[in-house]
C-alpha positions as CSV (number, residue, x, y, z in Angstrom):
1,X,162.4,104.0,64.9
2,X,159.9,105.5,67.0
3,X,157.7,108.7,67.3
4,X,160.5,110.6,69.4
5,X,161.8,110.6,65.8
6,X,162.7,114.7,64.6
7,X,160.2,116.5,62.8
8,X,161.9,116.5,59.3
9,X,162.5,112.6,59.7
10,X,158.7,112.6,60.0
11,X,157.8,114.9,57.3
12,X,160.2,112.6,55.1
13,X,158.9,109.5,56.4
14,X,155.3,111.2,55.3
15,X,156.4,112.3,51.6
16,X,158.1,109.2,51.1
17,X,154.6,107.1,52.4
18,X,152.5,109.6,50.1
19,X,154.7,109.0,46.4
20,X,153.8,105.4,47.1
21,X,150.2,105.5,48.2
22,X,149.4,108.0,45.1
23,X,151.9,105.9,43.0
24,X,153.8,109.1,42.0
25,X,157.4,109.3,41.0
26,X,159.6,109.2,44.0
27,X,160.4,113.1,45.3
28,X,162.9,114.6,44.6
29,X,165.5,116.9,46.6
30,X,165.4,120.3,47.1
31,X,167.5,122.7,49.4
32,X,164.4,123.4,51.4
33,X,162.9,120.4,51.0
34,X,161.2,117.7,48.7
35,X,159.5,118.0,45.4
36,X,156.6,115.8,44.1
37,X,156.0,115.3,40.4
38,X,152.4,114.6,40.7
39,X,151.5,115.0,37.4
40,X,147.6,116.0,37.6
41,X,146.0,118.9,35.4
42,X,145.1,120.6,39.1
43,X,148.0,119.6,40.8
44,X,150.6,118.9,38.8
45,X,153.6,119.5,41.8
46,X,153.9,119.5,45.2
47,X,156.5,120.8,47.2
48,X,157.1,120.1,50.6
49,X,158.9,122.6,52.7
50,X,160.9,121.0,55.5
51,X,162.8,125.2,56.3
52,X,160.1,126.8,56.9
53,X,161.3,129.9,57.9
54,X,160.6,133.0,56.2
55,X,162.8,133.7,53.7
56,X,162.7,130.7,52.8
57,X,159.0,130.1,52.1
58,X,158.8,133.5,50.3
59,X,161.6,132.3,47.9
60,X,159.6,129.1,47.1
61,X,156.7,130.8,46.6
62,X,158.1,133.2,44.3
63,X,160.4,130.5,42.6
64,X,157.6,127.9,41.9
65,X,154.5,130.0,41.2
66,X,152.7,127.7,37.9
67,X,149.1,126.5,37.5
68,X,148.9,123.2,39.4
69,X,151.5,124.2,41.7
70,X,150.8,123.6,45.6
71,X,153.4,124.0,48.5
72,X,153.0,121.6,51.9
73,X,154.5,123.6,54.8
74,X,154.8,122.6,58.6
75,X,153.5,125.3,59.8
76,X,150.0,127.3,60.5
77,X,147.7,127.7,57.3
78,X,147.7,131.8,58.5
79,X,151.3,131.6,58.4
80,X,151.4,129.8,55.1
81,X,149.5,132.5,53.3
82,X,150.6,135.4,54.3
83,X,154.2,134.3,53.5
84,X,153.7,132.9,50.1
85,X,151.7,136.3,49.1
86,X,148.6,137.2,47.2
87,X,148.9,134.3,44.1
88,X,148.9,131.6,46.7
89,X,145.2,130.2,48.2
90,X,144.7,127.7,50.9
91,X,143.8,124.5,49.3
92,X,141.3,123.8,52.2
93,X,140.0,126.1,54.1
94,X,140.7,124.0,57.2
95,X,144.4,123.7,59.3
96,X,145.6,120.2,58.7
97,X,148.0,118.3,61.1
98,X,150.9,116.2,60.5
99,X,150.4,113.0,63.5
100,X,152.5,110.1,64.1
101,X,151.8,107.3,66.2
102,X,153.6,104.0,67.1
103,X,151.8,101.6,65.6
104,X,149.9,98.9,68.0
105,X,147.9,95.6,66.6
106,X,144.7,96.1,67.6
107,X,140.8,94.8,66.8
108,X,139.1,95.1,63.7
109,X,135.8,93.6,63.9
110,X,133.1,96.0,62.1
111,X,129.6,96.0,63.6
112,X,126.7,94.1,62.8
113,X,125.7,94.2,59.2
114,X,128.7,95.7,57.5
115,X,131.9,93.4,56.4
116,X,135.3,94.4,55.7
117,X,137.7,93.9,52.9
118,X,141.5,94.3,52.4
119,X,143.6,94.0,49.3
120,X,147.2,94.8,48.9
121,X,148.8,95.8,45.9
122,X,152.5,96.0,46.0
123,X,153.3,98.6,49.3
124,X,149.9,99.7,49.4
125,X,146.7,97.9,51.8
126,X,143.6,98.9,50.7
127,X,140.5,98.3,53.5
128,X,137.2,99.0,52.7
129,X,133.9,98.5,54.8
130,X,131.0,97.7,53.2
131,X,127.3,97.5,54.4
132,X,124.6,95.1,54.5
133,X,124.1,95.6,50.6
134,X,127.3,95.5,50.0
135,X,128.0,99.6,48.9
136,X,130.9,101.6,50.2
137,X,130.5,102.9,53.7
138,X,134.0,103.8,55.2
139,X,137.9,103.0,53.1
140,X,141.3,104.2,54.1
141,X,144.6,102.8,52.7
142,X,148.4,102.5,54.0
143,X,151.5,103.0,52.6
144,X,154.0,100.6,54.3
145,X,157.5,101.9,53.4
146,X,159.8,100.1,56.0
147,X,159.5,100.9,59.3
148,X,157.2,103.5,58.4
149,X,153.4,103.1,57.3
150,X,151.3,106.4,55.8
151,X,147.7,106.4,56.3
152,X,145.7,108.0,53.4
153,X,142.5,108.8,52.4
154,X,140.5,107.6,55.0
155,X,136.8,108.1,54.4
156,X,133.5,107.4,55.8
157,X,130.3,108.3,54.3
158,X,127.8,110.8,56.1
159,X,125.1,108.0,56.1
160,X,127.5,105.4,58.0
161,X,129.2,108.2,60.5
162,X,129.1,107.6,64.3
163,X,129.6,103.4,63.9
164,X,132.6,103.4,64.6
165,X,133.5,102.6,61.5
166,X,137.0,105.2,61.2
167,X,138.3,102.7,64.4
168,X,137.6,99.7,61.8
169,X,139.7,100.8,59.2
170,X,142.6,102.4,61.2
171,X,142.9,99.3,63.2
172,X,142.4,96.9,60.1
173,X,145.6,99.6,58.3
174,X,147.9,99.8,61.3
175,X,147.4,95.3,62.0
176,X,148.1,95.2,58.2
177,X,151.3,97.7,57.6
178,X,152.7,95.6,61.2
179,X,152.4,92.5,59.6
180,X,155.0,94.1,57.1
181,X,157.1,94.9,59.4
182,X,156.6,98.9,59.7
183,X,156.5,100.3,63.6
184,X,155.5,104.1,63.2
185,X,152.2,105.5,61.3
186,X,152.2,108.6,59.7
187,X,149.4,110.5,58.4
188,X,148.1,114.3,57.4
189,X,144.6,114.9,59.5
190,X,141.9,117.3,58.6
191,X,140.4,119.2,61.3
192,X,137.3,116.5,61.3
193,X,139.7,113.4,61.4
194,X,141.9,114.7,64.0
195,X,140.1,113.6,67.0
196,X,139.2,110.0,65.8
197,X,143.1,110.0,65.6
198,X,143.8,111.4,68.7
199,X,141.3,109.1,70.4
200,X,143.6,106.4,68.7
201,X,146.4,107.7,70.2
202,X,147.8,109.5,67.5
203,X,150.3,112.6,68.3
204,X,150.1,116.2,66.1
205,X,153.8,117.0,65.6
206,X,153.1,120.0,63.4
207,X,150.4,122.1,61.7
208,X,150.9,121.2,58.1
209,X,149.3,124.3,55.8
210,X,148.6,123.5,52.1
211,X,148.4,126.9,49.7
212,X,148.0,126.3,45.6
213,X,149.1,128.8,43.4
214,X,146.2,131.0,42.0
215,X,147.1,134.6,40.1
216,X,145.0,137.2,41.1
217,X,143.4,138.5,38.1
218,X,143.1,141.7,37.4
């Protein structure tokens, strides 16, 4: 399986990644898509809209409206909003991507003074960098679910930004989830971590808009 994959294989292969690296219950099926028990007090479902066209989205919207409630989409953030209506709000203000990329063993070797460490529990690698003293300066973690992988939650701190440290951990996530055997990554970028992706070699195969429901009061 490679990235020529279709979209919705993609968008399956992301969900499926995402239940496992936020140890959710599996989704479930819907006839538009997949649904995601997350079970938070701010984000208690999460539905995933492979048909995104129009109709479609507005009858979700209008279907699944609760407090907690967000809908994933592959499609513009603009779009997003004005199809779900005035009780839905971005959940970031920011577009976010859905990227793929076929996953390549590469080097991991931080700069001088920090170190790295990776744990695995289960599906899930956990890398984290540390610095000199030993306190957090960059993580991410992978989801390997096959012959798919799903990066999550990669992070660097402000103070440790511009060390190449992101290149660290994606290399240290993508050698891991290969040693288990998965070929394609799959991740959901922000705005600010799509170009260290792209530099990576990464591919955006959709705009992926997020909207949680919020009432207007009145």
């Amino acid at each position: 399986m490679g990235t020529a994959q279709q979209l919705p294989d993609l968008a399956r292969a992301w969900v499926a990644g995402w239940t496992v690296s936020r140890r959710t219950p599996p989704p479930v099926e819907e006839a538009w898509g997949l649904r995601i028990d997350v079970g938070l007090p701010n984000h208690t479902t999460r539905h995933v809209l492979i048909d995104t066209d129009e109709v479609t989205v507005r009858t979700v919207a209008r279907s699944v409206g609760a407090p907690g409630t967000r809908i994933k989409a592959l499609m513009p953030l603009e779009t997003a909003v004005s199809w779900t209506g005035a009780d839905w709000v971005p959940d970031n203000q920011n577009p976010a991507f859905l990227m793929a990329a076929d996953l390549q063993p590469g080097t991991a070797q931080p700069p001088c003074g920090y170190r790295v460490t990776t744990e695995t529990h289960e599906a899930v690698t956990y890398v984290r960098v540390l610095s000199h003293d030993g306190s957090p300066a960059a993580r991410g973690q992978i989801a390997a679910t096959g012959d798919t992988a799903v990066v999550d939650r990669v992070k660097t701190d402000p103070a440790h930004r511009r060390r190449g440290l992101g290149t660290v951990v994606m290399h240290t996530l993508a050698n891991a989830a290969a040693a288990r055997g998965a070929t394609v990554g799959v991740l959901a970028a922000s705005t600010d971590g799509r170009a260290l992706y792209e530099a990576l070699g990464w591919t955006i195969h959709s705009p992926l808009a997020g909207v949680m429901h919020k009432p207007v009061r009145t």
